[in-house]
C-alpha positions as CSV (number, residue, x, y, z in Angstrom):
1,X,0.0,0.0,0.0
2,X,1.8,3.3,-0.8
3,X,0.0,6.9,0.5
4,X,0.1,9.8,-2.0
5,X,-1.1,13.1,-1.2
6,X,-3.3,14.9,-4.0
7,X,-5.9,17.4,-4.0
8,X,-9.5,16.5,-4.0
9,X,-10.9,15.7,-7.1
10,X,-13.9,18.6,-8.3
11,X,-16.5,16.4,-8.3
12,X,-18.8,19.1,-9.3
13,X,-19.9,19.6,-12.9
14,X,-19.1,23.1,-12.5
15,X,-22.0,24.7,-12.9
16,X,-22.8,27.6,-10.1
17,X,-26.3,25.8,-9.5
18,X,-24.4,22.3,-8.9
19,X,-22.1,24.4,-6.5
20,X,-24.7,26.2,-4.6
21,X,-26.7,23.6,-4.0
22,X,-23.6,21.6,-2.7
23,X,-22.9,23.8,-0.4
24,X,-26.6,24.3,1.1
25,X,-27.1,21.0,1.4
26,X,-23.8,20.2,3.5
27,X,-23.8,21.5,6.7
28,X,-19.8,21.5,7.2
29,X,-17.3,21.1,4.8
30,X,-16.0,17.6,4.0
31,X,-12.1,16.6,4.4
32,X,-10.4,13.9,2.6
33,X,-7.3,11.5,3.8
34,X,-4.7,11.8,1.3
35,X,-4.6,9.3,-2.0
36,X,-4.5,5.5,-0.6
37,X,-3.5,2.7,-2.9
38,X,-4.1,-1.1,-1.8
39,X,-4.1,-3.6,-4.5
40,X,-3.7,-0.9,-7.5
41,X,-7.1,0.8,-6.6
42,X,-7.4,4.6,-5.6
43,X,-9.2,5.4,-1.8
44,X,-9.8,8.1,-0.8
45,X,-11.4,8.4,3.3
46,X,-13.7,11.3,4.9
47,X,-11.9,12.2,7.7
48,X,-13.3,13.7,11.3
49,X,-13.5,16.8,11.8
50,X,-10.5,16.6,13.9
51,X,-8.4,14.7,12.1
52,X,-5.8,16.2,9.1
53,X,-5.0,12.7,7.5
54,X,-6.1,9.2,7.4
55,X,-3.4,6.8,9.6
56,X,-3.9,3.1,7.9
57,X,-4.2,0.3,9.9
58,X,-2.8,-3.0,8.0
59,X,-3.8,-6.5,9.1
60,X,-4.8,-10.1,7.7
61,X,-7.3,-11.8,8.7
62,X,-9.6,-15.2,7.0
63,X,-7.1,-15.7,4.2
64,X,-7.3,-11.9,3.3
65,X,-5.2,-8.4,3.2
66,X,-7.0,-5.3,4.5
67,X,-6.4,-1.9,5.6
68,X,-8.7,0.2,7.6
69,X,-9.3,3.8,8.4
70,X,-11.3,5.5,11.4
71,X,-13.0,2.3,12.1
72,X,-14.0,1.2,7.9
73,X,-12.5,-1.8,7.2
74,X,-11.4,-2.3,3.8
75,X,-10.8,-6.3,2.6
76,X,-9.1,-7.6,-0.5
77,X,-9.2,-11.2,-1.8
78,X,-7.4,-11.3,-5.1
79,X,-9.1,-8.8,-7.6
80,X,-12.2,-8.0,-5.7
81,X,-12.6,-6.0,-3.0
82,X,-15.0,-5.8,0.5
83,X,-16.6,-2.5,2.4
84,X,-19.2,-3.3,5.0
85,X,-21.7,-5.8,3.8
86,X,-20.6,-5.7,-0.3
87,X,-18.2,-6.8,-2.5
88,X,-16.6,-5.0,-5.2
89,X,-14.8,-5.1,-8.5
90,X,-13.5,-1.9,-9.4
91,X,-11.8,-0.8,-12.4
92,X,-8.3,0.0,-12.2
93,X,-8.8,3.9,-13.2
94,X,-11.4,4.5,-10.8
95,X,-11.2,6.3,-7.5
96,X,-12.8,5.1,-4.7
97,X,-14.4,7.5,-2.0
98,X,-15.7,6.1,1.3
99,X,-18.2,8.3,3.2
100,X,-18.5,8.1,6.7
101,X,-21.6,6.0,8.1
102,X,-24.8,7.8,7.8
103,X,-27.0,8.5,10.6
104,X,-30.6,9.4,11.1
105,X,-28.9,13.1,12.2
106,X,-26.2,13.4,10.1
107,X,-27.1,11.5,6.5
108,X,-24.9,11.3,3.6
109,X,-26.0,13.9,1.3
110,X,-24.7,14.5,-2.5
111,X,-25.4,16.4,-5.5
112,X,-24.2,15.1,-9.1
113,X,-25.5,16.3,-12.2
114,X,-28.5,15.8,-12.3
115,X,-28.8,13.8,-9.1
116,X,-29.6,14.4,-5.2
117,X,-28.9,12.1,-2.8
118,X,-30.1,11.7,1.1
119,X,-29.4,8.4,2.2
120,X,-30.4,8.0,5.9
121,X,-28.6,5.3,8.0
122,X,-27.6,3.4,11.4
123,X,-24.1,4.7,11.7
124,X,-22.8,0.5,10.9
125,X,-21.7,1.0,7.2
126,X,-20.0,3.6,5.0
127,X,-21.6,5.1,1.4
128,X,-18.7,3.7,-0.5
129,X,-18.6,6.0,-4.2
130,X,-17.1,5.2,-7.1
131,X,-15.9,7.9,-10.0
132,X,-14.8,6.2,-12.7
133,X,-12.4,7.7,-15.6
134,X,-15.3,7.9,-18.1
135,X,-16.7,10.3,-15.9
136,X,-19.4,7.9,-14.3
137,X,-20.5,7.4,-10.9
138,X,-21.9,4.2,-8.5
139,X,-23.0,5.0,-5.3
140,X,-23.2,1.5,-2.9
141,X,-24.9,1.4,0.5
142,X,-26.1,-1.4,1.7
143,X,-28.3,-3.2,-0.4
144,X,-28.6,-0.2,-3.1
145,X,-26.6,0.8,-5.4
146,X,-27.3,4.3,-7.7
147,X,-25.6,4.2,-10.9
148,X,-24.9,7.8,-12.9
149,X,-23.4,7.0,-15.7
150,X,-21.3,9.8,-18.1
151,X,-24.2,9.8,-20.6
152,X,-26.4,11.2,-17.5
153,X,-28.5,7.9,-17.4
154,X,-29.2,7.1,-13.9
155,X,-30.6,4.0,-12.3
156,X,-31.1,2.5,-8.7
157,X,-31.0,-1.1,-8.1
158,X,-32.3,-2.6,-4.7
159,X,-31.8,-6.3,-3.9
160,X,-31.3,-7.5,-7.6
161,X,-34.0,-4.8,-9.2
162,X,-33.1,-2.3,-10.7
163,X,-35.2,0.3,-11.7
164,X,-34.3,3.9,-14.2
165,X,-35.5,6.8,-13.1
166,X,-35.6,10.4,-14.9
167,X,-33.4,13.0,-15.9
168,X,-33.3,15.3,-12.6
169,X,-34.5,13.6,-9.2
170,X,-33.9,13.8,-5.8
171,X,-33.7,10.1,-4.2
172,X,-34.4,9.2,-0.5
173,X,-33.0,6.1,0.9
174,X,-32.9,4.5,4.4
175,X,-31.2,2.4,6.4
176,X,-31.0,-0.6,4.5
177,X,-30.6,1.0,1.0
178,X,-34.6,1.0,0.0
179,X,-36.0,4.0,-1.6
180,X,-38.4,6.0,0.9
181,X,-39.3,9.0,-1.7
182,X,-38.0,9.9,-4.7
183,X,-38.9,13.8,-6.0
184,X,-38.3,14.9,-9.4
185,X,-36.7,19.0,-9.4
């Protein structure tokens, strides 16, 4: 595993609207750890408030490598990775975010494109993100994932369904990933 600092990646899509309502809908500013590389793949840690840099913890443990960070544990059995309750296969070019556990009080929120996202949880499991280098983005928790894909195309899939939703939406999940409301704006 080798640490690289970098600047955080403007995951905006520059618009001022995009950037405004970013900023309304977060409370406090976000910090990230510095670029973290574990089996060729990209992390990249929300730190605490109080913290200027993630410090990696490296173990092994049930025939596999991991690292963890303020408590997220990240496993890696040859090219597939684990966060929480899901497993993962990322693409080498990606860059792999990991959110701090959402709460009922303090949920993960985001704004992409043409995307909102609340997701409300128990504080057990991280929103784990992934921007990949054709300009696309999965968002996993839990049982959901959201895919945005670079064409704008978005869908959410829920226990093996998946279902495509409009151009501009505001999606509401809860603590296990299902969809409480979803608002078009």
């Amino acid at each position: 595993m080798i640490s690289a600092g970098c600047q955080s990646v403007d995951k905006t899509s520059g618009s001022e609207t995009n950037k405004r309502r970013t900023a309304k809908s977060r409370q406090q500013e976000i910090h990230w750890s510095s670029t973290l590389y574990f089996g060729e793949t990209r992390f990249r840690f929300q730190l605490p408030t109080e913290e200027s840099d993630a410090k990696p913890i490296f173990g092994h443990s049930d025939r596999k490598d991991f690292f963890e960070v303020f408590g997220v544990r990240v496993y890696r059995d040859r090219n597939r990775f684990k966060v929480g309750s899901s497993m993962f296969r990322w693409d080498r070019d990606s860059i792999i975010w990991i959110h701090s556990p959402p709460t009922a009080s303090n949920p993960f929120q985001r704004s992409q494109g043409s995307v909102d996202l609340t997701f409300f949880g128990d504080g057990a499991e991280p929103v784990v993100e992934e921007q990949d280098p054709q300009g696309g983005f999965v968002w996993t928790f839990k049982n959901a994932r959201v895919v945005l894909s670079s064409d704008s195309s978005l869908s959410y899939h829920f226990r093996g369904n998946q279902t495509r939703m409009p151009g501009s939406i505001h999606l509401i999940l809860g603590p296990q990933g299902e969809l409480l409301e979803k608002q078009s704006r």
